[in-house]
PANU-169494 format. One record per residue (C-alpha): z, x, y; residue in three letters. Coordinates in steps of 0.001 Angstrom, whole numbers, padded with zeros to 6 digits, always signed. Each point is the difference from the previous one (the first is absolute). Layout:
residues N
ZXYAla
...
This chain:
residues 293
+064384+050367+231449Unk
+001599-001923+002780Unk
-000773-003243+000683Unk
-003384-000592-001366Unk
-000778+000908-003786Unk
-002998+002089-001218Unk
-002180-002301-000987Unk
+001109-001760+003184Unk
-002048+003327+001858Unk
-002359+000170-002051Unk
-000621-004143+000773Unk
-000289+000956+003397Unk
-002147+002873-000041Unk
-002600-002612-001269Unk
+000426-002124+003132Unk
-001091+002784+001591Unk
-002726+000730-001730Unk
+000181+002233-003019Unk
-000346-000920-003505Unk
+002348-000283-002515Unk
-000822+003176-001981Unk
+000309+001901+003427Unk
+003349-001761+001440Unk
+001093+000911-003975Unk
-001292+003462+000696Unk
+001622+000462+003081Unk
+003425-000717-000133Unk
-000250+002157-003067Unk
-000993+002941+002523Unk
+002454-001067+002345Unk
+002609-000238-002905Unk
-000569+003122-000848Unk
+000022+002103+003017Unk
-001764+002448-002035Unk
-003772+001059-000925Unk
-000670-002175-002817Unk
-003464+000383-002648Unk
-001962-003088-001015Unk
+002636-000508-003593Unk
+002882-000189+001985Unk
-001095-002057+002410Unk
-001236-002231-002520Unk
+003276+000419-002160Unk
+002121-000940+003256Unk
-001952-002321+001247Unk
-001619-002296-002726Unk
-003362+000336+001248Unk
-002575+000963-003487Unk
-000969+003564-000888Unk
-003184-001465+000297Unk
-000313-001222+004269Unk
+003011+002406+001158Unk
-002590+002953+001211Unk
-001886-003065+001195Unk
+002792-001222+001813Unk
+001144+003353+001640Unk
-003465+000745+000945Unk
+000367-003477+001818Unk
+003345+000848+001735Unk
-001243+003521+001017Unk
-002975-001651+001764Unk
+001935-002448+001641Unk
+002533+002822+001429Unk
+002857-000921-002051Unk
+000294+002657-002410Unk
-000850+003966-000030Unk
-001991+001944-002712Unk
+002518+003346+000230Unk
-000451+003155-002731Unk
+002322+000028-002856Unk
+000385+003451-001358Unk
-003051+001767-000322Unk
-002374-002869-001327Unk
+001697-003296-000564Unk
-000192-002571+003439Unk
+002596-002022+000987Unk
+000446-002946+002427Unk
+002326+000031+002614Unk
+000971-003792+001908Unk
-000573+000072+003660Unk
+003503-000652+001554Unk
+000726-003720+000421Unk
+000481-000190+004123Unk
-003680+002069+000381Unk
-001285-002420-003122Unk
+001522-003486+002286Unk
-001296+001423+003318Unk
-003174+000687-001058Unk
-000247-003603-001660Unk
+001226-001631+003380Unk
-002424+002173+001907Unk
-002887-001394-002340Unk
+001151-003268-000041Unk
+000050+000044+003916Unk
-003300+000938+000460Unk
-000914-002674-002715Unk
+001424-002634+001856Unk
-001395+001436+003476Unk
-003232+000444-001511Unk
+000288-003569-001410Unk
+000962-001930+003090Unk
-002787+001306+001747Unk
-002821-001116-002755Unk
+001157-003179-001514Unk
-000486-002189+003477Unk
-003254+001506-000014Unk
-001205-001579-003594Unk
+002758-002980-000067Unk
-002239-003576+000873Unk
+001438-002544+002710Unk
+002773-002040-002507Unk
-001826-003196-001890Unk
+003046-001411-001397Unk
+003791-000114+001126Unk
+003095+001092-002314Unk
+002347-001988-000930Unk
+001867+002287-002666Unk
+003195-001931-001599Unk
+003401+001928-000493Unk
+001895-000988-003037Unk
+003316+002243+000051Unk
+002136+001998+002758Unk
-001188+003631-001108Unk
-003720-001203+000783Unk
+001284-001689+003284Unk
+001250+003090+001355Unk
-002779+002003-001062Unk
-002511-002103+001202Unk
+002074-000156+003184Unk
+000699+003989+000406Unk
-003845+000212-000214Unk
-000400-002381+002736Unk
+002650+001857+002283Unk
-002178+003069-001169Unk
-003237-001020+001071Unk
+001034-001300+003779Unk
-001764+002301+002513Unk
+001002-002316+003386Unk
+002994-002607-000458Unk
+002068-000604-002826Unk
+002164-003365-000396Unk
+002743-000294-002930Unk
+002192-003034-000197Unk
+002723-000018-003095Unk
+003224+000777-001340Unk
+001576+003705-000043Unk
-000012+000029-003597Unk
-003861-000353+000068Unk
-000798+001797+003216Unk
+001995+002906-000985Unk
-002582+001243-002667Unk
-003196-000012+002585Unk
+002472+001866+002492Unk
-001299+003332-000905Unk
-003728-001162+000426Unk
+001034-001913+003554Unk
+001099+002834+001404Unk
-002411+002400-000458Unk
-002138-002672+001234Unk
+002085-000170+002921Unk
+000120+003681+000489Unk
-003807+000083+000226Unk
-000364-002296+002716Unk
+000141-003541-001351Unk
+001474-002698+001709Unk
+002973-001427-002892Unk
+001470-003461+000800Unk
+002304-001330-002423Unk
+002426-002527-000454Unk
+002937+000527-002520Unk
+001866-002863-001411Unk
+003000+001559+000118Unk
+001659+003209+001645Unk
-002025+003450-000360Unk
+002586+003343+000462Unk
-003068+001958+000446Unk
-003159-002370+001308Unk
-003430+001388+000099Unk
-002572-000467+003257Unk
+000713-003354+001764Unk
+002550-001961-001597Unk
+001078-003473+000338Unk
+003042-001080-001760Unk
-000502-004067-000738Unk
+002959-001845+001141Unk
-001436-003671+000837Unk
+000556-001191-002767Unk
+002557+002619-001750Unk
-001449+001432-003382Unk
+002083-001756-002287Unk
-001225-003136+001186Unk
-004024+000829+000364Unk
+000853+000779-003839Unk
+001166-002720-000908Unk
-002374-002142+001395Unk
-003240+001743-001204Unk
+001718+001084-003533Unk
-001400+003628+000124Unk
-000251+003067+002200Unk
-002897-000066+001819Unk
-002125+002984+000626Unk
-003078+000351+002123Unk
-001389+003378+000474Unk
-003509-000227+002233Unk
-001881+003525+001124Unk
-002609+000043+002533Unk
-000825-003887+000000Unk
-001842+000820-002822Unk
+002316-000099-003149Unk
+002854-001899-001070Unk
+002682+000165-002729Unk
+002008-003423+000162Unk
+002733-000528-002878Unk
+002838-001436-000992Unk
+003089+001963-002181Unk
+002156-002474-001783Unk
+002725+001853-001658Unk
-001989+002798-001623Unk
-003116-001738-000474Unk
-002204-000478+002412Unk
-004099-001522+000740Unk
-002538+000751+002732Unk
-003057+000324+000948Unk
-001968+003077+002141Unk
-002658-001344+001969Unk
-003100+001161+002507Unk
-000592-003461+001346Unk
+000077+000267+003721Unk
+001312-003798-000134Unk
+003006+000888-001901Unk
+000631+003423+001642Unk
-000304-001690+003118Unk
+003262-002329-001121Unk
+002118+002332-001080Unk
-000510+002278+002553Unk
+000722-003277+002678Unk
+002873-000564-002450Unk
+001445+003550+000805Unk
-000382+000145+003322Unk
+001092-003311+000808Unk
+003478+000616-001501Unk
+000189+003187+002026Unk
-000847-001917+002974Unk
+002806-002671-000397Unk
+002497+002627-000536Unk
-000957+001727+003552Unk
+000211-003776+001893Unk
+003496-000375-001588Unk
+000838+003485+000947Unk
-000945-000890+003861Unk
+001931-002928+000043Unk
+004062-000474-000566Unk
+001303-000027-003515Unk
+001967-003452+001171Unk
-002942-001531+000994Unk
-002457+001041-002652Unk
+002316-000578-002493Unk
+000628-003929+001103Unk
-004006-000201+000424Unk
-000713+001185-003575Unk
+002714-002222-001830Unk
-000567-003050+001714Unk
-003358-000281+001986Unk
-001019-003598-002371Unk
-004169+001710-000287Unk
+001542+003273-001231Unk
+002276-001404-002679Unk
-003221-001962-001101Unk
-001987+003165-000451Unk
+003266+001549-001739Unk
+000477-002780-002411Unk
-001972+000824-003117Unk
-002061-002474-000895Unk
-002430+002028-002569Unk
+000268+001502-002768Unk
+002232+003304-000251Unk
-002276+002891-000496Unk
+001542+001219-003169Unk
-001916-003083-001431Unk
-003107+001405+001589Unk
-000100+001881-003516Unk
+000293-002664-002678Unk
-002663-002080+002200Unk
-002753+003169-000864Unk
+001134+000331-003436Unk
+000618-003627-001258Unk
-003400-002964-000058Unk
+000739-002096+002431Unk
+001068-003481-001309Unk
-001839-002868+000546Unk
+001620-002858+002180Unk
+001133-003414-001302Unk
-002256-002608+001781Unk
């Protein structure tokens, strides 16, 4: 089997929504490409002697598996192919989710409390992130590096290619950008890096969720958030970037470039007097020391 074991199918087969036994079962029939009884099903498969009838019955009611004659008296089970098996789980799991997003809003009650979920490593980042781009229905804003933006790429453009209005700002130069996309050159990459110790990421759907995190080699913290307070921020933080780069664009590269290295109240603001973020993370996981008096 190419590129996914057995037991790897079988794993996902319970994602979806069958049991063990009947993922077991299944792949046995599929396997098999053959009308199999209820002992060699169980002999191929693992399932007991005791559930496998059980379990076919199950699979046969679901519309996975066939009940075909064997001779003149024995019965045999045949697998339903695996493309009509996978369309007919995407067609249920469609109307699931249709069926869903219609009735939840109807039962959910007004929010009492706001999220403030924290991130502890880069796979949960992005994950947390790729749900974010997921969920945005009306604007989308992504701010980061290409190594992190390129795993919610997939996710950003669908949402782009159903109507969503992506902004994004890459630190650092994108061969193939999705939606609207800034490339931050005031200050360069290397140097925003350098000055805030990690690679930023801010992901905000909606201005209603946020995903902002910072990747420091490959570890990485976060938080995903509802608060309309900090939504509202990195959203501003975003856009604000994206307008800077269209004023500099507007004027000439001469002139802006004198005005950003040497204008005295913008090498104040460029000077970093806090803490670099990467510390951000030893500050939430360390007790805060008491100060000498």
């Amino acid at each position: 089997m190419t590129g996914m074991s057995q037991q790897g199918v079988i794993d996902e087969l319970g994602r979806l929504g069958m049991s063990g036994y009947e993922a077991k079962a299944y792949v046995a029939l599929v396997a098999a490409g053959t009308p199999l009884n209820g002992y060699e099903v169980a002999k191929r498969s693992g399932v007991p002697r005791s559930t496998v009838y059980e379990t076919l019955g199950k699979l046969v009611a679901r519309g996975a598996a066939y009940e075909v004659r064997v001779g003149e008296s024995g019965v045999g089970y045949l697998s339903l192919p695996p493309s009509a098996l996978l369309d007919r789980m995407r067609r249920d799991f469609d109307a699931s989710i249709d069926a869903l997003a219609d009735a939840l809003p109807q039962i959910a009650a007004p929010p009492q409390v706001r999220i403030v979920h924290t991130l502890t490593d880069r796979e949960a980042l992005l994950a947390r992130a790729e749900d974010v781009v997921g969920a945005a229905r009306d604007d989308l804003f992504l701010s980061g590096w290409p190594s992190e933006i390129e795993p919610l790429k997939s996710a950003a453009r669908r949402a782009d290619d159903d109507g969503v209005d992506v902004s994004v700002v890459s630190f650092g130069e994108d061969p193939e950008p999705v939606g609207r996309t800034t490339v931050h050159r005031y200050s360069s990459p290397e140097v925003v890096l350098e000055n805030l110790g990690c690679r930023l990421l801010v992901v905000a759907a909606d201005r209603e969720q946020a995903v902002i995190g910072g990747v420091i080699g490959d570890d990485a913290w976060g938080v995903f958030t509802d608060d309309p307070a900090v939504v509202l921020v990195a959203v501003e933080y975003v856009r604000h970037d994206i307008a800077l780069h269209l004023v500099a664009e507007k004027l000439a590269p001469d002139d802006f470039e004198h005005f950003w290295e040497n204008e005295p109240a913008l090498r104040r603001l460029r000077d970093d007097h806090g803490i670099p973020a990467a510390l951000l993370q030893l500050r939430t996981t360390r007790p805060a020391r008491r100060r000498r008096r």
